[in-house]
N, C-alpha and C positions, 0 to 999 in steps of 0.2 A: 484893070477891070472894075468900074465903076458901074455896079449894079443901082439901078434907079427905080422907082416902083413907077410904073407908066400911071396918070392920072384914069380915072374911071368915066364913060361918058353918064348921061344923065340915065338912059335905061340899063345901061351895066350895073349902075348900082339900085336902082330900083331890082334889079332881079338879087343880087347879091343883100340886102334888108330882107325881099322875102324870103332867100333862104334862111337868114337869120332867125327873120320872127317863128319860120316852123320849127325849124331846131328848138327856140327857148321854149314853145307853145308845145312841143312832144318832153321838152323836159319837165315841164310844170306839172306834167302827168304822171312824173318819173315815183319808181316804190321807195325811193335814197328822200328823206324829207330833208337832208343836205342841200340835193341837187334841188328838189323844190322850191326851197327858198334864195338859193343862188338863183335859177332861173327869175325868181317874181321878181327879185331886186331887178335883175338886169334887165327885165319889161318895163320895171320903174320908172326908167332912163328913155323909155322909147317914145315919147312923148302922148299922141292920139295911138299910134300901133299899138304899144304896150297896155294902153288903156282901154281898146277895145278885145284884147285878146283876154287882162285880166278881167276885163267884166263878162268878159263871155263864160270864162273859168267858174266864175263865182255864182250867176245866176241859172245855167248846164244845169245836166244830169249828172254830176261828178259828185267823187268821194269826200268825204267833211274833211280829210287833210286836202285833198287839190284845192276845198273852197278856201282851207287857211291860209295856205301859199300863197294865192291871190290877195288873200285880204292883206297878207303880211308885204307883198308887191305894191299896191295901193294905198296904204299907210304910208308907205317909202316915195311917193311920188312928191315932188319940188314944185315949187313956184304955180303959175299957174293950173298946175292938173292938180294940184294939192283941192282944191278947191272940188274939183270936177270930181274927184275920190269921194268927196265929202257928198255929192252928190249920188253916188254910186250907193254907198252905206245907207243913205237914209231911204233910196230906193229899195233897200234890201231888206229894209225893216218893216218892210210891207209884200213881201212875196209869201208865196202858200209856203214851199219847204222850210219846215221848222230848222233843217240845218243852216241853210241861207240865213234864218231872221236870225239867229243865235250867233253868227259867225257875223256878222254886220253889226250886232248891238255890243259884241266884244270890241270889235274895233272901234266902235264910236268912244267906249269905253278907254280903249288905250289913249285914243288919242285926243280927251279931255272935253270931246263934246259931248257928253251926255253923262250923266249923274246914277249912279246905282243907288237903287233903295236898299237897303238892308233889312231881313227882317229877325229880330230877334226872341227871343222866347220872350214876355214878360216876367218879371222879377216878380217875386214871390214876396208879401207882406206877414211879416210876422206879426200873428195873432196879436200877443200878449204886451211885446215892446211897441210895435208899430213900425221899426226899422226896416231899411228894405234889406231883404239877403237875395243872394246872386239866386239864378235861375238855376234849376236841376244841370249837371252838369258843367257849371263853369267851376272854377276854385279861387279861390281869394289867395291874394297875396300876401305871407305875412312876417313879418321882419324875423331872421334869424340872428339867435343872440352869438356874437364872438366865441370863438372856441381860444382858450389858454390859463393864462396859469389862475386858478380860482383866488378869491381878495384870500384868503385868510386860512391857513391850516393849523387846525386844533389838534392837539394829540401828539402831532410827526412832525418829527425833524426831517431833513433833508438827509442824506448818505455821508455827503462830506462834515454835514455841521454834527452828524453823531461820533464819526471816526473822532475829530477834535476834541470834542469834548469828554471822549472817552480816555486821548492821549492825557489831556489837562489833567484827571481827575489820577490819572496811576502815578504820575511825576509826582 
């Protein structure tokens, strides 16, 4: 008994992908951020499918974890859609929902195109020296001296060197 998988015709498996892509496209919705992000990966892989499902995920009415999983889907995409993602994100950094623009500049972020500013408190000038000291709230880092045996004791013997000494001095 030689079980063989019969080959699929061309609309058998056109129906068999769209069941796929609903399945991955109702997981992406899933409340498991587990399952989330296993679904985006595996739209990752779908080439235009996966990439019109996650753009659809991202730019939606949906909750800022559904927009991540997509975004974290679309970061994951290979070779040519890599590029098409890239388009996706900078699309997104121009839509009204502040979660959208937030969740596209993180990824631009992850993935080395785009630069974050920093802003940091300015450092405070001391009056008198001139030096600059850290901003309220940072702390300086500063060299801790070695803990062990001190150079030099004045006064005390050690336990053993008094026992000795005490034997030497009765003999």
């Amino acid at each position: 008994m030689n079980s063989e998988k019969r080959k699929l015709s061309g609309r058998e498996k056109d129906q068999a992908s769209i069941r796929i892509l609903e399945k991955l496209r109702e997981l992406l919705h899933s409340s498991n951020p587990s399952v989330r992000r296993q679904a985006a990966f595996h739209l990752s892989w779908m080439q235009e499918d996966g990439l019109e499902i996650l753009r659809e995920a991202l730019f939606g009415d949906f909750p800022a974890a559904t927009k991540n999983a997509a975004a974290y889907g679309l970061r994951k995409m290979h070779g040519r859609m890599k590029k098409m993602s890239l388009d996706v994100f900078e699309q997104g950094l121009h839509q009204g929902d502040s979660d959208t623009r937030e969740v596209c500049r993180r990824a631009l972020l992850l993935m080395g195109k785009m630069t974050e500013k920093k802003s940091f408190p300015p450092s405070v000038r001391s009056a008198r020296t001139g030096s600059q000291k850290p901003a309220v709230g940072k702390l300086e880092i500063k060299e801790i001296p070695p803990k062990g045996r001190s150079k030099r004791r004045i006064g005390t013997q050690q336990p053993r060197q008094r026992r000795l000494a005490k034997n030497e001095d009765s003999s």
